[in-house]
C-alpha positions in Angstrom: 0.0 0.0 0.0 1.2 3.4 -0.9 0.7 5.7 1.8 0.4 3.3 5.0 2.5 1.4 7.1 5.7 2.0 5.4 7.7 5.0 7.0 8.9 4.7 10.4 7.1 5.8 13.7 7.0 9.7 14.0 8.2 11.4 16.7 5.8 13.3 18.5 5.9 17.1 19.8 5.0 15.7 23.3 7.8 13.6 23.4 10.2 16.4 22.4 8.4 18.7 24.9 8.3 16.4 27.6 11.3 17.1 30.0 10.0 20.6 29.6 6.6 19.4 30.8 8.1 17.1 33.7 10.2 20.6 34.8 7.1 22.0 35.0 4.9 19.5 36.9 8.1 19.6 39.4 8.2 23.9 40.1 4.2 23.5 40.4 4.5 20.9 43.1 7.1 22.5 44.9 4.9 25.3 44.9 1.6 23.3 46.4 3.7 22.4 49.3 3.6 24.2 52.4 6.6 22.5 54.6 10.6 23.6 54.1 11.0 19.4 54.2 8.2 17.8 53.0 7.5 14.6 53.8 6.8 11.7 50.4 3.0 11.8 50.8 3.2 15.1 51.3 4.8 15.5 47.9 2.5 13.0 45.8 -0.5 15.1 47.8 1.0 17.9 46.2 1.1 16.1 42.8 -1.9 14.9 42.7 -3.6 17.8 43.4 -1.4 19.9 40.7 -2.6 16.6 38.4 -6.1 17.1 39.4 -6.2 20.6 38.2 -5.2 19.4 34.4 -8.1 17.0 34.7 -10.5 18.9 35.9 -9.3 21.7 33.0 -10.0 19.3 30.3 -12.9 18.0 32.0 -11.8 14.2 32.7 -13.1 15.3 35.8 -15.9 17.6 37.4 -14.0 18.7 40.2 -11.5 17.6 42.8 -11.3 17.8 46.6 -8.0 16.9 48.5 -8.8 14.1 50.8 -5.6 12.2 52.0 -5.5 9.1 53.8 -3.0 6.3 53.2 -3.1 3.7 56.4 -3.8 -0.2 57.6 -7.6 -0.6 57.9 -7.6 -3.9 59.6 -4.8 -6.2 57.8 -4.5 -4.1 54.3 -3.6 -0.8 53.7 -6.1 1.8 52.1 -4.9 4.9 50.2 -6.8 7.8 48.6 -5.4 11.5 47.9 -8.9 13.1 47.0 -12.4 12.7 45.2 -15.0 14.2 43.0 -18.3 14.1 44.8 -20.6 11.5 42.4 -22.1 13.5 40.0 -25.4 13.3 37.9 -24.5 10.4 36.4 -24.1 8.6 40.1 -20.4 8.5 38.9 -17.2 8.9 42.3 -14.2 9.7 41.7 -11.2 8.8 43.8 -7.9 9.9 43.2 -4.5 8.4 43.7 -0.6 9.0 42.6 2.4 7.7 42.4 5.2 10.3 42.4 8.6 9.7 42.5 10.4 12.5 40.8 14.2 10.7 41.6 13.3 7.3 40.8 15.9 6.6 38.1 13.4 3.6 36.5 10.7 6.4 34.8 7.9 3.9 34.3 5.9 1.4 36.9 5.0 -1.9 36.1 1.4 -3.9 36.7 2.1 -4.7 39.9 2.6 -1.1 41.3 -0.4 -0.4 39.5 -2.9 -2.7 40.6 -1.5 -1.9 44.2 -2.7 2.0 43.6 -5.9 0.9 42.2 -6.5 -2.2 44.8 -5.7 0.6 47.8 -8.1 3.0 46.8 -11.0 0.6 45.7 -10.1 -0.7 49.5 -11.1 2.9 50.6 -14.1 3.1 49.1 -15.1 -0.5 50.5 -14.3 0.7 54.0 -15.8 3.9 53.9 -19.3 2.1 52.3 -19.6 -0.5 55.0 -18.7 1.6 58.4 -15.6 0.2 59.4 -13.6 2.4 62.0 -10.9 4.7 59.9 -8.3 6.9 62.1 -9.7 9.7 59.5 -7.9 13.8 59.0 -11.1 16.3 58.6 -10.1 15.9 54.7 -10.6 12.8 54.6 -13.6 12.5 57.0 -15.9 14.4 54.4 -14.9 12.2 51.7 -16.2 9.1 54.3 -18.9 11.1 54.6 -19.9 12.0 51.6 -19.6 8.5 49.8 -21.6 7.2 53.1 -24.4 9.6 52.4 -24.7 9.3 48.7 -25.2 5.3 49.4 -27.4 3.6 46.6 -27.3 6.3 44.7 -23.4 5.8 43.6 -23.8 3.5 40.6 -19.6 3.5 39.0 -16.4 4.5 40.7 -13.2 5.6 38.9 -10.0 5.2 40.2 -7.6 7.9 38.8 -4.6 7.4 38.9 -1.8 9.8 38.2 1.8 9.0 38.0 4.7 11.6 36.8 6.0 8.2 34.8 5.1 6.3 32.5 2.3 3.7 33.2 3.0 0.0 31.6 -0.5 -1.2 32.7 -3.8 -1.8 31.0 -7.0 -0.3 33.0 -8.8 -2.3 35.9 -11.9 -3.0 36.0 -14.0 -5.0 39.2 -16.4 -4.6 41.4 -16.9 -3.8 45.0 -19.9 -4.4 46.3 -22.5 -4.7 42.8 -20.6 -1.8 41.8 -18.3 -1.5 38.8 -15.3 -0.3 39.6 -13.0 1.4 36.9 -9.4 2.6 36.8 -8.5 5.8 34.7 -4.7 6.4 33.9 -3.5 9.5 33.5 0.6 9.1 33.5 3.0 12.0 32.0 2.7 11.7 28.9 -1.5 11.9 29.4 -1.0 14.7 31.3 1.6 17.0 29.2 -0.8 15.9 26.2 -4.3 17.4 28.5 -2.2 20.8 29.2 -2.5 23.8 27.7 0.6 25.2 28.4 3.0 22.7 27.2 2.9 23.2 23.4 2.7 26.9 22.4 0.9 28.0 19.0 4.8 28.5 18.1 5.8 25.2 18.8 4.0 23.8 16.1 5.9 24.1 12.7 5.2 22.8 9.8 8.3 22.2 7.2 7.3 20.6 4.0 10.4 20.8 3.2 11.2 17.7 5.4 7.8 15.8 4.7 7.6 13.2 1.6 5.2 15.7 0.0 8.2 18.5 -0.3 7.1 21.9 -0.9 3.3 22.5 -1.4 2.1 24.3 -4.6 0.1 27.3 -3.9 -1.7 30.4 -5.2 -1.8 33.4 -3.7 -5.0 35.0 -3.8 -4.2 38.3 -1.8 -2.6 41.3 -2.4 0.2 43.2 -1.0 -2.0 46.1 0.6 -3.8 44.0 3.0 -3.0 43.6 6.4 -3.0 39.7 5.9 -2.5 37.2 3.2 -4.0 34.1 2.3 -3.3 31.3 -0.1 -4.7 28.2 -1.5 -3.5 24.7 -1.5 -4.3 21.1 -1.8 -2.4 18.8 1.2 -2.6 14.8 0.6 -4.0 12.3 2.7 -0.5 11.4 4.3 0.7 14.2 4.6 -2.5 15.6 6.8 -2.5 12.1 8.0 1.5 12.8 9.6 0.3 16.1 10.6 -2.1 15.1 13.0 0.0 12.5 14.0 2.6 14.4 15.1 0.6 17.2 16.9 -3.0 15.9 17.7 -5.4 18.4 18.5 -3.6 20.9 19.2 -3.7 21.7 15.6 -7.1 23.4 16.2 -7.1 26.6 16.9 -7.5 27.2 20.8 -11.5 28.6 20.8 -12.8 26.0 18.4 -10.3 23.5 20.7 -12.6 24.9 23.7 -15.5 23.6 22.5 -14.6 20.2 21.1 -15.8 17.5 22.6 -12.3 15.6 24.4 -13.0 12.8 21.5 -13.7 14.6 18.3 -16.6 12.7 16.3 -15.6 10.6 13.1 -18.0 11.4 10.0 -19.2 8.0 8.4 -19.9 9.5 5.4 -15.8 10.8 5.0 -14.3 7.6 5.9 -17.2 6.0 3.1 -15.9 7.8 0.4 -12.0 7.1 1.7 -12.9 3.9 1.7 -14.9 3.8 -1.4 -13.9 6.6 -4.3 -11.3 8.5 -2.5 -10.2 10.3 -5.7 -13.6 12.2 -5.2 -12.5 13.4 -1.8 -11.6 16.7 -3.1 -15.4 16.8 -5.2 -17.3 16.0 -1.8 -15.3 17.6 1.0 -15.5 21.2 2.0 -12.2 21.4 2.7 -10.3 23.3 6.1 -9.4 26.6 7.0 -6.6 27.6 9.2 -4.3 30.5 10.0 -0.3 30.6 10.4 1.6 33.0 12.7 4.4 32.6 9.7 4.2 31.2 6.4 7.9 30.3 4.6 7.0 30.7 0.6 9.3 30.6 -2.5 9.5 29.8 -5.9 10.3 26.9 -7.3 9.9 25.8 -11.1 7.9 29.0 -11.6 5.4 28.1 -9.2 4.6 29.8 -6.0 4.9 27.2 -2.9 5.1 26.7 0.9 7.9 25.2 2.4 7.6 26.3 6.1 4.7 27.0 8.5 4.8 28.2 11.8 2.1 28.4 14.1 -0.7 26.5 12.3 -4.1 26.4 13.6 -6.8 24.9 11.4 -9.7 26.7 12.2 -12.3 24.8 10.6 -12.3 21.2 9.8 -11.6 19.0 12.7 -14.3 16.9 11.7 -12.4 16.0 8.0 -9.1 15.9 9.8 -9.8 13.5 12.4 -11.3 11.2 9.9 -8.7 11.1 7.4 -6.2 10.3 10.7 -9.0 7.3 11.6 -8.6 6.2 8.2 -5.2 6.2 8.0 -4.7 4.4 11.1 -7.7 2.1 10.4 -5.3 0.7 7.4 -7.1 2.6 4.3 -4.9 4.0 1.8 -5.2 7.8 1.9 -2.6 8.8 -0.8 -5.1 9.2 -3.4 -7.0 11.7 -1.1 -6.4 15.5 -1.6 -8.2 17.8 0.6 -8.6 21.8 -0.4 -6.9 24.3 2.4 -7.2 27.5 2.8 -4.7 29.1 4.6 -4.1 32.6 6.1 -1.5 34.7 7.5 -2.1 37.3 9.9 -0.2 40.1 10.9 1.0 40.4 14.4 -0.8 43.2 15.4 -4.2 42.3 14.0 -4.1 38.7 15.4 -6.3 39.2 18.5 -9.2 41.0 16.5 -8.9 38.3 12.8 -8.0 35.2 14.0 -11.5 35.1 16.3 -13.5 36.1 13.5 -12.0 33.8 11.1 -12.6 31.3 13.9 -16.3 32.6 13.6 -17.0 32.7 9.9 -15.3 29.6 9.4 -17.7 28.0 11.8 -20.8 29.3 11.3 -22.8 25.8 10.9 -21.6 25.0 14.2 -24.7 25.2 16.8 -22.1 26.6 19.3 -21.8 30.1 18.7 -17.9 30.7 17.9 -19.1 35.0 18.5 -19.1 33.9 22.3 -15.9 32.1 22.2 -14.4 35.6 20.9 -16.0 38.0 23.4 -14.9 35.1 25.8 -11.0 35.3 24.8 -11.1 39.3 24.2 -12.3 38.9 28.0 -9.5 36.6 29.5 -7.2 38.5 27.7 -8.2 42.0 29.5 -8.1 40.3 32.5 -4.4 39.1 32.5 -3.7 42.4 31.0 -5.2 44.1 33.7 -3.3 41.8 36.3 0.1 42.7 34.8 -1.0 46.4 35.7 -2.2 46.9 38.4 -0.6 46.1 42.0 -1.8 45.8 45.1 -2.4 49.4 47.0 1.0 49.1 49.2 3.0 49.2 45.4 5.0 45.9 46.4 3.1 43.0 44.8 0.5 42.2 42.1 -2.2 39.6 42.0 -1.3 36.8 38.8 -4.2 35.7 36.8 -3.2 32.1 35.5 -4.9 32.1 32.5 -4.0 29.0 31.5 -3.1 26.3 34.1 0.8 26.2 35.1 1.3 30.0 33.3 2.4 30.4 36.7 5.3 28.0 37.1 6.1 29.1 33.3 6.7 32.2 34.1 8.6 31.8 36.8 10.8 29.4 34.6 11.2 32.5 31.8 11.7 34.7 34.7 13.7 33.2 36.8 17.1 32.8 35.3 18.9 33.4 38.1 17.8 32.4 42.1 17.8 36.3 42.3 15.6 36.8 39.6 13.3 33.8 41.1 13.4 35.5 44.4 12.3 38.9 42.7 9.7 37.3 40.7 8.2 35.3 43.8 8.3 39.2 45.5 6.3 40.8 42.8 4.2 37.6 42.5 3.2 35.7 45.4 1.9 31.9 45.2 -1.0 33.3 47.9 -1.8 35.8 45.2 -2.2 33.6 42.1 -5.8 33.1 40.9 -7.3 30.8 38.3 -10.3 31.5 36.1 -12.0 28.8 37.3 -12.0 30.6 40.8 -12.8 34.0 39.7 -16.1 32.1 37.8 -16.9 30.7 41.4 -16.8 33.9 43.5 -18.2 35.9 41.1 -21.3 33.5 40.8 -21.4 33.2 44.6 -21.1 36.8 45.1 -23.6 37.9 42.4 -26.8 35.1 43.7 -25.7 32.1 42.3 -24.0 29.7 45.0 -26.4 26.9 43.4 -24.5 27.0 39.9 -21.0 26.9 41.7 -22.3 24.1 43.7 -22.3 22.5 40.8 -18.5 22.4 40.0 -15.6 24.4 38.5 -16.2 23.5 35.1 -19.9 23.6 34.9 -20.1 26.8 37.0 -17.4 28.5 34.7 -19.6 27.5 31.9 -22.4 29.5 32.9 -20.3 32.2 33.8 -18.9 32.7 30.7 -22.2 32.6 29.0 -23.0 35.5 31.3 -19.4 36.9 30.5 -20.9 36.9 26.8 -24.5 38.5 27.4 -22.3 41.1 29.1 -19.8 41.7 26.5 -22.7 42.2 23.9 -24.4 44.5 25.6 -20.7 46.6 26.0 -19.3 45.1 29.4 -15.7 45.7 29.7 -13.2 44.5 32.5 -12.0 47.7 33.7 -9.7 48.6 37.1 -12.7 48.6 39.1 -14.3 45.2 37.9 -10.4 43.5 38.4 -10.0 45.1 42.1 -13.5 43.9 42.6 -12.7 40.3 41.7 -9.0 40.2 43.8 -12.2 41.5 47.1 -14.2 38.6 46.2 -11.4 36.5 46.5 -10.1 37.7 49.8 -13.6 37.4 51.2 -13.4 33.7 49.7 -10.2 32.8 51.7 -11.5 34.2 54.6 -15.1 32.4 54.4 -12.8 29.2 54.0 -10.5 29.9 57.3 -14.0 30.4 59.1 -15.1 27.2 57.9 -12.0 25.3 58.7 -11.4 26.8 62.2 -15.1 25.2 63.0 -13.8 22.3 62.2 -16.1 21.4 59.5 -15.8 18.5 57.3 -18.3 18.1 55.0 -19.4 20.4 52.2 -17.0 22.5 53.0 -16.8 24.2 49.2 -20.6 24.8 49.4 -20.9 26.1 52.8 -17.9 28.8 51.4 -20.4 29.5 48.4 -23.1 30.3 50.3 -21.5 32.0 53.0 -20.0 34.6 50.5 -23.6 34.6 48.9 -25.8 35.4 52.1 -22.6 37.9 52.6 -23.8 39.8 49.9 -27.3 39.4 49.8 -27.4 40.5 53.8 -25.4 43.8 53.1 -26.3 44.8 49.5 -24.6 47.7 48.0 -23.5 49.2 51.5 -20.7 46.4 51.3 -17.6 48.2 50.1 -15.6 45.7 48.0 -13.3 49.0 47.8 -12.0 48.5 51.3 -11.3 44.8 51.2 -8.9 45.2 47.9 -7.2 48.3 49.5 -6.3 46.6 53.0 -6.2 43.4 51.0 -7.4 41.9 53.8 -11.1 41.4 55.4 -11.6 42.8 59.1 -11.6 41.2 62.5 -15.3 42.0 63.0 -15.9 40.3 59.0 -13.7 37.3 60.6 -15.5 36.7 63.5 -19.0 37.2 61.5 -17.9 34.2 59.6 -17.0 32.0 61.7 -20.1 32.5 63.8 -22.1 31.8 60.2 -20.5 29.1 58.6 -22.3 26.4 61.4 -25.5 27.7 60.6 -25.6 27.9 57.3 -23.7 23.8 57.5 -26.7 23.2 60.0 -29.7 24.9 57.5 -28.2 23.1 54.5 -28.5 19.5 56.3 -31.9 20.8 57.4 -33.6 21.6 54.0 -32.2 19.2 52.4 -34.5 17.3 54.3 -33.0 13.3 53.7 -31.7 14.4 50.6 -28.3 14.3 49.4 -27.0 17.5 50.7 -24.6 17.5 47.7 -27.7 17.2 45.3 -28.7 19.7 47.4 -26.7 22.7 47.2 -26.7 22.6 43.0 -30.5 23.2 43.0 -32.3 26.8 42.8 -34.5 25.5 45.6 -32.0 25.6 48.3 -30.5 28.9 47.7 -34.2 29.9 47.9 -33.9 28.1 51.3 -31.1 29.7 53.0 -32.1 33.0 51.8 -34.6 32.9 54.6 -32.6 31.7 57.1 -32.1 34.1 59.9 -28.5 35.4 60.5 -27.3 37.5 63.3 -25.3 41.1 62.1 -23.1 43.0 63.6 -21.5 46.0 62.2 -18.4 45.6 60.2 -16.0 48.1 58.7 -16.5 46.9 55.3 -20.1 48.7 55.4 -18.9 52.0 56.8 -20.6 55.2 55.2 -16.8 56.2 53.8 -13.8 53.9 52.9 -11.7 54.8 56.5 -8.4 53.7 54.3 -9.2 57.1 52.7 -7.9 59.2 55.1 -4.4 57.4 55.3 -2.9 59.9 53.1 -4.7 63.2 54.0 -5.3 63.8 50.2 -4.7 67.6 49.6 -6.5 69.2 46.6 -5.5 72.6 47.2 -1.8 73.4 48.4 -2.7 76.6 50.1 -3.3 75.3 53.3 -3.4 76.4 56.8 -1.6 73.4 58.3 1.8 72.4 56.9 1.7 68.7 55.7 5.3 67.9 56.2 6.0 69.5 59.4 7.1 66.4 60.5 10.2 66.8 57.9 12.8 66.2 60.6 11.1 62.5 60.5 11.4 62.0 57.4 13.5 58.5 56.3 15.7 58.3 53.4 13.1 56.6 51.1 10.7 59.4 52.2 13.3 62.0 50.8 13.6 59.5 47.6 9.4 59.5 46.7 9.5 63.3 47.8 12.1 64.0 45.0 10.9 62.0 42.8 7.2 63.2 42.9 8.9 66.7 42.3 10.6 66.1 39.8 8.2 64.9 37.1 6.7 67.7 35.4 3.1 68.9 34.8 2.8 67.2 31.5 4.0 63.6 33.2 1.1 63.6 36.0 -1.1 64.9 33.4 -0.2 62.0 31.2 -0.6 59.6 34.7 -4.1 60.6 35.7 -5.6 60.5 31.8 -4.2 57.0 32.1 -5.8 56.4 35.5 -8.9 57.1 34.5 -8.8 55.1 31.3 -10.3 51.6 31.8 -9.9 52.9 35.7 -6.3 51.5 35.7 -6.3 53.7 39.3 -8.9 53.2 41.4 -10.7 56.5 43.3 -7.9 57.0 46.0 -5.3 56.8 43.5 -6.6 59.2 41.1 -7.2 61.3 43.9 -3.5 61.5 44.9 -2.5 61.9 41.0 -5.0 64.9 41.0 -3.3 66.5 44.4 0.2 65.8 42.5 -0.9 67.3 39.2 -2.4 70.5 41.0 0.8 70.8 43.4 2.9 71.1 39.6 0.9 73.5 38.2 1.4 75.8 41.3 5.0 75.4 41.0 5.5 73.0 44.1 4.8 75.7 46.6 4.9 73.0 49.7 6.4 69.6 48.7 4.3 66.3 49.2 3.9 65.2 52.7 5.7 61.6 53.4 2.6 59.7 52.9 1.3 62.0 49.8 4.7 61.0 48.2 4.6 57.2 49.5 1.3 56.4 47.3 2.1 59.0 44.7 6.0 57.8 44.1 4.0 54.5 43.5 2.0 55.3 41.2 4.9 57.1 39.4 6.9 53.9 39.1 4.1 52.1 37.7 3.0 54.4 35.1 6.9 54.6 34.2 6.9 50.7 33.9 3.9 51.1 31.8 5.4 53.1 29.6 3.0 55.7 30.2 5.9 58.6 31.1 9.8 58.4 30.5 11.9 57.0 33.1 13.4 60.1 33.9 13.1 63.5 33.0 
C-alpha cells in the first residue's frame, strides 16, 4: 500500500516537549507544598492535586477535593489523595498518585499499578460498609460524603496519576454490585491534556522535510492587505502525519474549547476514503486555518510553501480526524487531496482576525464561535489588567493564570537566576495567584448564584462565561474597578474558608464557602464596600469573626432543607438557595459597610496646596526613602502627571484614591510646588509614578 505502514514511527511534539513538561509539573508541586521538608505523601499530595487541576481543565473530571488518607484498615492498607463528589450520572471519583520524581526507572509496572488501584478501591469498601478509619477532617468528608450518597453511587473511577510512565492496562472490578473502573493519566497523558505545554509556536510545519516536499500554492491576496491568504491542496498522508505528530492541538485554541475531548468521526468521509477517495476533493469542504508565519518561495515558476509556523486549522476538525482514523484504520489515503485554505495574519491584527475567522469559518456549528471571541477578548483584559495593576501598598501584584501552570512558566522565563526567582516570587506571590475557574466561582457566589458553583468548577465556569458573553454584547468591559473587585471577592473567599476550617467542618466544605459569600452579599447589599477589602487586602476582624459565627448555621440549614436528601444534590439546586435565603442570621456591624472607605484618610489627600496646616512638618522624620518618593514626585513635570491621571482614568487602571492622589500631585505642579508632598502623599504618589513609568506611560526620567 502506498501511503500506510511504510515510513517509520513519528516522533511526537509531546515527546520532544516532555522534559519541559516534567520541569514543569516539578516547580508546580514545589509550589503546592507548604513544609521547608516535606514529607513523600506530602509530595504525591502535592502532585496529585497539581494533576487534578489538568483533569478537571479538560474535564476528565468535574471537580477535585483533597482528601488524603493512606493507612492499615484492619490487615491491608487503604490509600486515597482526593475525590470528586458522584455527580449526575451517580459517577465517584477517587484519586491516587504515584510520584517519584528521583526514581531513576521512569515507568511502573502492573504490579505497582494494581497496588494503587487495589488501595483505593479498598477505601471506598471501608468507607461504604462503616468500618472504623483513624480519618484527618479531609478525609472525614470524603467518608462522609460517599456514606451519604449510598445507593445512589452507581460507578467509581480510580484515577490514577503518575509523573512516569504507566505500563499497565486499565482495571476493571467490582466492589460491592458496583463497577469499579481505573482511569490512567501518566506524563505523557497529562503533558498531552495541558495547555501550556505546546505553544501555537511550537507547532511548525516544514514541508520541506515531509515526503510531499514543498506544497504548490496560489496566492489570492494582495500586498496592501493587512493579511494574506493562499490556496492549496495537502494529501491524505501528509494531513495524516500532521495530526499524527501534533494531535489536537492543531485546532485553533477557541474551536479547541469547544470540542468534545474525543472529536466525532464522520461515516460518510471515511465511506468515500474507503470507497472513491479520488472524489475526496469533489465532496469535501475542505479546512481553513491560519499561520503566525508562512515560509513561501519559488520553485519551477510556481509559488509554494515550504515552512509554516504556528498553524491552527480553524475549521475542519471533523475531516481531519477522519482522514487520521482512516489512515490508522489501514485505508490507503494517498489518493485523497483535501482543499486548504490558509491565512496569515499580521502580528498586530491577530487578537481582533483570527477570532473572526474562527467565527465565519464556523458558522454551521450550533455553538456560537461570536461567544468564544468575546470570551478570549475577555481573558485576555483580564491578564492584561493583572500585569497592571498592584496591590495598594505598590509591592506585589495579583497573577491571573490564564492557563493552568502559566504560573510556574513564568517563573521558569523569569527566573534565570535564584535572584531573579526571588524577585519574581516578591512581585508575585503563590498566595496571590488566581485561576479563572476561581474567579467564575466567587463571582457567581457573590452575584446570587451559589447553586451554579455548587455544581462544579467546570460547569459553574460555563455558565459564567455565557453570562461573560451576554455582558460583553451588551458593552461590558473588564476595567480597574471590575479586576480590584474580583481580587475583594477573593479575599472574602479565603477568609469564608479559614472560618469554615477553624469550626472544624468536614463536610461540604466548598458549598458552605459559596453560600456563605452569597448570604454575605445578599445580607449587606450595596452598603458592602468591595473598595475596602482590595485596599487593606485583607477582610476585618469584625468580617472574621462574622464568619466564623455563620458558617455552622448555614452547615446546619443546609442539612436541614435538604431534608434526607443528598446534601450535595442539594446545594446545586435553585431551591436551596431559595432556602437559605430565609434563614435568619445575626449582624453585627463591620468596617466593610462604613458610610466612607476609613483607608481614605491614610494619606490626608490635599487638593488645594494653600493650606493652613503644613503637611510635612514632621520633615525632621522623614526617612531616606521618604526624601527619595519626595524628589521623585517633584521632579516629574506637569505634563507627566497629566499623562498619569488620563491613564488612571482610562479603563480605571487607578482606582478612586489613586486618582485622587495623582489629581493633588498634578495640582501641586501647576502651582510650581509651593509645599512639597507630605511623606505619605509621596509614598502612594512615588508609586504610582513607578508604575506608570513601567507602563510606559511617562519616561523613566526627566
Amino acid at each position: 500500500m502506498d501511503g500506510a505502514g511504510s515510513s517509520p514511527k513519528l516522533r511526537t511534539i509531546e515527546e520532544e516537549k516532555a522534559e519541559e513538561f516534567i520541569r514543569l509539573i516539578q516547580s508546580q508541586v514545589e509550589h503546592e507544598v507548604e513544609s521547608a521538608t516535606p514529607l513523600g505523601h506530602e509530595l504525591t499530595s502535592a502532585f496529585v492535586s497539581v494533576g487534578a487541576g489538568y483533569i478537571v481543565q479538560d474535564g476528565g473530571s468535574p471537580e477535585f477535593i483533597p482528601a488524603f488518607f493512606d493507612d492499615r484498615v484492619g490487615q491491608r492498607k487503604a490509600t486515597v489523595y482526593g475525590y470528586c463528589p458522584v455527580d449526575d450520572q451517580g459517577v465517584l471519583r477517587l484519586f491516587t498518585g504515584d510520584y517519584s520524581p528521583d526514581e531513576a526507572v521512569r515507568s511502573i509496572g502492573k504490579q505497582a499499578f494494581e497496588q494503587l488501584v487495589t488501595r483505593a478501591a479498598y477505601f471506598f469498601s471501608c468507607a461504604s460498609s462503616n468500618v472504623d478509619m483513624s480519618l484527618s477532617s479531609d478525609a472525614a468528608a470524603c467518608v462522609e460524603h460517599i456514606r451519604e450518597a449510598g445507593g445512589k453511587i452507581e460507578d467509581i473511577r480510580i484515577i490514577v496519576l503518575s509523573d512516569r510512565r504507566v505500563n499497565a492496562s486499565e482495571i476493571e472490578a467490582k466492589s460491592g454490585g458496583i463497577p469499579i473502573r481505573s482511569e490512567t493519566y501518566d506524563i505523557e497523558r497529562l503533558h498531552r491534556i495541558s495547555d501550556v505545554a505546546v505553544r501555537r509556536s511550537d507547532i511548525v510545519l516544514d514541508f520541506t522535510k515531509e515526503p510531499c516536499g514543498p506544497v504548490p500554492c496560489i496566492e489570492v491576496s494582495g500586498r496592501d492587505f493587512n493579511y494574506k491568504t493562499y490556496l492549496l491542496m495537502l494529501n491524505g498522508e501528509t494531513l495524516y502525519r500532521l495530526f499524527e505528530r501534533y494531535g489536537a492541538r492543531l485546532y485553533e485554541l477557541n474551536l479547541r474549547a469547544y470540542l468534545q475531548p474525543k472529536t466525532p468521526v464522520n461515516k460518510g468521509i471515511l465511506a468515500t476514503i474507503r470507497e472513491v477517495p479520488e472524489r475526496f476533493l469533489a465532496y469535501n469542504n475542505g479546512l481553513s486555518a491560519t499561520a503566525d508565519e508562512i515560509e513561501a518561495g519559488i520553485e519551477n515558476g510556481q509559488v509554494v510553501i515550504r515552512r509554516l509556523i504556528g498553524f491552527q486549522i480553524v475549521n475542519g476538525a471533523q475531516t481531519t480526524s477522519s482522514v487520521h482514523r482512516a489512515r490508522k484504520n489501514e485505508l490507503d489515503v494517498s489518493r485523497v487531496h483535501v482543499a486548504l485554505k490558509l491565512t496569515k495574519v499580521n502580528s498586530e491584527n491577530l487578537d481582533e482576525i483570527v477570532p473572526l475567522i474562527t467565527e465565519y469559518a464556523n458558522t454551521q456549528n450550533p455553538i456560537r464561535a461570536s461567544d468564544l471571541r468575546a470570551n478570549l477578548e475577555f481573558h485576555r483584559l483580564v491578564e492584561s489588567l493583572s500585569e497592571r495593576i498592584w496591590t495598594p501598598d505598590g509591592e506585589s501584584r495579583w497573577f491571573y493564570e490564564r492557563a493552568r501552570g502559566s504560573y510556574e512558566a513564568a517563573l521558569l522565563r523569569y527566573g534565570t537566576t535564584d535572584k531573579k526567582k526571588r524577585e519574581f516570587r516578591l512581585e508575585n506571590p503563590k498566595s496571590q495567584v488566581f485561576k479563572k475557574e476561581e474567579m467564575g466561582i466567587n463571582w457567581m457566589s457573590w452575584n446570587g448564584h451559589p447553586d451554579t458553583a455548587s455544581r462544579g468548577a467546570q460547569k459553574n465556569f460555563t455558565r459564567f462565561m455565557e453570562t461573560v458573553a451576554e455582558l460583553v454584547a451588551s458593552g461590558f468591559k473588564p476595567d480597574g474597578d471590575f479586576y480590584r473587585n474580583t481580587i475583594a471577592m477573593i479575599i472574602i473567599s479565603k477568609a469564608a474558608e479559614r472560618a469554615v476550617k477553624r469550626n472544624g467542618i468536614t463536610g461540604y466544605k466548598a458549598q458552605i464557602r459559596y453560600y456563605l459569600i452569597a448570604l454575605l452579599h445578599d445580607r449587606f447589599g450595596e452598603e458592602f464596600k468591595l473598595s475596602r477589602v482590595w485596599r487593606e487586602q485583607s477582610v476585618s476582624e469584625e468580617l472574621k469573626s462574622l464568619l466564623e459565627t455563620w458558617a455552622p448555621l448555614v452547615r446546619d440549614e443546609l442539612v436541614r432543607t435538604a431534608n434526607g436528601q443528598n446534601v450535595t444534590e442539594w446545594c446545586k439546586k435553585s431551591a436551596c438557595w431559595e432556602a437559605l435565603r430565609e434563614m435568619t442570621l445575626p449582624i453585627i456591624d463591620i468596617p466593610e459597610t462604613a458610610g466612607e472607605d476609613s483607608s481614605a484618610d491614610e494619606s490626608a489627600v490635599i487638593i488645594d496646596p494653600e493650606v493652613s496646616e503644613d503637611v510635612s512638618a514632621d520633615a525632621d522624620f522623614e526617612t531616606a526613602k521618604d526624601q527619595e518618593n519626595i524628589h521623585l514626585c517633584q521632579s516629574l513635570p506637569e505634563s507627566a502627571w497629566s499623562a498619569i491621571a488620563a491613564w488612571g482614568a482610562k479603563d480605571r487602571i487607578l482606582d478612586d484614591f489613586d486618582r485622587r492622589i495623582t489629581a493633588t500631585m498634578l495640582h501641586m505642579s501647576i502651582s510650581g510646588w509651593h509645599k512639597p508632598p507630605s511623606p505619605k502623599q509621596a509614598r502612594h504618589a512615588a508609586r504610582i509614578a513607578r508604575l506608570a513609568m513601567d507602563q510606559g506611560v511617562i519616561p523613566d526620567s526627566y
